[in-house]
Phi, psi and omega in degrees: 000150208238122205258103160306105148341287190301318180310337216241131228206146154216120182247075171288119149250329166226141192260326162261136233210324187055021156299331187274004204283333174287323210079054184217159173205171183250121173297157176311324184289342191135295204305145195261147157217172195279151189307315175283354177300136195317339165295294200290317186295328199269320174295313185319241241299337172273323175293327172318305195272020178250309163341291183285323173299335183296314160307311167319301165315302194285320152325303178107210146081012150280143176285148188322303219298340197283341224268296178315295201276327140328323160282236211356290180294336196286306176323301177309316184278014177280311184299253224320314175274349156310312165293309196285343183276321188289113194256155188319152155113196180075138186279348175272149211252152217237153179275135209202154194283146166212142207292014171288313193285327173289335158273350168289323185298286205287006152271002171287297165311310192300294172311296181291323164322277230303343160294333205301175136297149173296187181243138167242016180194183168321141137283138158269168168278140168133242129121238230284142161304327186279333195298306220279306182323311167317315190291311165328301164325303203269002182247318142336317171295300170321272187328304195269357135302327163302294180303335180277322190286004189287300197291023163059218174268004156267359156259177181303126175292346192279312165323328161268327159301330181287314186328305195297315194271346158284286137053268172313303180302321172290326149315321182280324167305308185280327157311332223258282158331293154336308181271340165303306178314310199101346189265135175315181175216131193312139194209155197300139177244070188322129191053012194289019175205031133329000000 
């Protein structure tokens, strides 16, 4: 589905509502569900990681292009938690994730991998402060793919294909990062302290 731009309006006018005060809140379509609902746990937790990348950015210590394509992803989660709040159906036609943004993250992957060393064992997180944050990122991400696939076939399956290949891309970053620094990157010693 092809989203018209123009059709889509955001009005904030007052930011406390006391609607939620009971503990229900309203899905995009309207509908009231309790605050814990699999929908409300999986977008909050893409808004959680729309967060840390915010920290990632205001830190620093990143290459420009990765810096670009972050302001790139924090704009996509906004579309990903728009689609999960909405559930299918209804006559207004909805802003929805599509596998055109999902394959730019994997020419992204692509493009930030190819420099790298092959990996010869686990990354631990950390080395560089931006490298370990990313890893923050990239765990938050994870997690909010698990929310997103919890809430089953009623969301877009492409939201969880986006999770997942960012996912992978915050990693790839975080490796990226690390090797910008000039600094090795920490790596799993399987049993070495044993």
């Amino acid at each position: 589905m092809v989203y018209d731009k123009q059709s889509m309006t955001v009005n904030l006018t007052r930011i406390y509502t006391r609607l939620g005060d009971g503990g229900e809140t309203h899905l995009g379509d309207m509908s009231r569900v309790p605050k814990t609902h699999a929908r409300i746990e999986a977008y909050g937790t893409v808004d959680e990681l729309n967060a840390q990348i915010g920290v990632s950015l205001a830190a620093g210590g990143l290459p420009e292009r990765y810096d670009q394509w972050l302001r790139r992803v924090q704009n996509d989660l906004f579309d990903v938690g728009a689609d999960i709040s909405v559930p299918e159906g209804g006559e207004r036609e909805r802003l929805r994730v599509i596998p055109e943004q999902t394959a730019w993250l994997e020419r992204a992957c692509d493009e930030a991998n190819e420099p790298l060393a092959p990996l010869k064992s686990f990354v631990l997180p950390g080395g560089t402060a931006a490298a370990a944050q990313l890893h923050v990122c990239r765990t938050v991400c994870r997690r909010a793919e698990r929310r997103a696939i919890a809430c089953g076939e009623e969301i877009n399956s492409e939201c969880v294909r986006y999770l997942n290949r960012l996912s992978d891309l915050l990693f790839i970053l975080s490796r990226g990062a690390n090797a910008a620094a000039g600094g090795g990157e920490p790596l799993w010693e399987p049993g070495r302290y044993r």
